[in-house]
N, C-alpha and C positions, 0 to 999 in steps of 0.2 A: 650203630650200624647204619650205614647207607643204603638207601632204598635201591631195591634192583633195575634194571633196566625191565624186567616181567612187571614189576610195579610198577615203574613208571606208567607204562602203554597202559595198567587196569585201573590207575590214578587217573591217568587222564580220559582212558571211555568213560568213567564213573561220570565225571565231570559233565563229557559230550553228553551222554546220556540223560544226564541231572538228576541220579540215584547216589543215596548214601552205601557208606558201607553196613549200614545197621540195615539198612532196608532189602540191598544185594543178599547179605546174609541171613534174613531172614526168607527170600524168597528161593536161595540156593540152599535151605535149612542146615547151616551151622550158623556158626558164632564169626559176629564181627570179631574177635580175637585170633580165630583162626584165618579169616583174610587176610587181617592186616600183618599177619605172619608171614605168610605166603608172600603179599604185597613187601617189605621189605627184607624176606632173605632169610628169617630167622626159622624159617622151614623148606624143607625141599617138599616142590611141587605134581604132585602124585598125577601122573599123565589124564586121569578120567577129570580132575578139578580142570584141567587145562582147556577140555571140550567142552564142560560146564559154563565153565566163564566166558568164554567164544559165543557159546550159545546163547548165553541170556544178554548176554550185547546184542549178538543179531536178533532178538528176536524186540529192539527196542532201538532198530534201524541205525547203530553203531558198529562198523565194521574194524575189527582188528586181531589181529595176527601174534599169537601168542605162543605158540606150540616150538618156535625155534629160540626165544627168548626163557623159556622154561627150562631148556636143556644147560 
């Protein structure tokens, strides 16, 4: 399965950022299995994760726009 275009953009904040997805996960308390889910497609992206993950980018001066790529 090809990664989403929702993935792409939290692939690449992770990156701007310079967080793993073990470390995102542990600070948004799930499991990197359930990102990396979300991150390419093989789960639909439940609207409050959408604010989560906007959030903890910005609060790690990474700005990006996810809430129209999740639909």
């Amino acid at each position: 399965m090809a990664i989403t275009e929702f993935g792409k953009a939290v692939r690449k904040a992770r990156i701007d950022a310079d967080v793993t997805l073990a470390s995102m996960a542990e600070e948004l308390q799930t499991t990197p299995s359930f990102l990396s889910a979300m991150e390419m497609g093989r789960k639909k992206i439940p609207d409050a994760w959408v604010s989560s993950i906007e959030s903890y980018f910005v609060r790690r001066g990474v700005s990006v726009r996810l809430r129209e790529l999740a639909d």
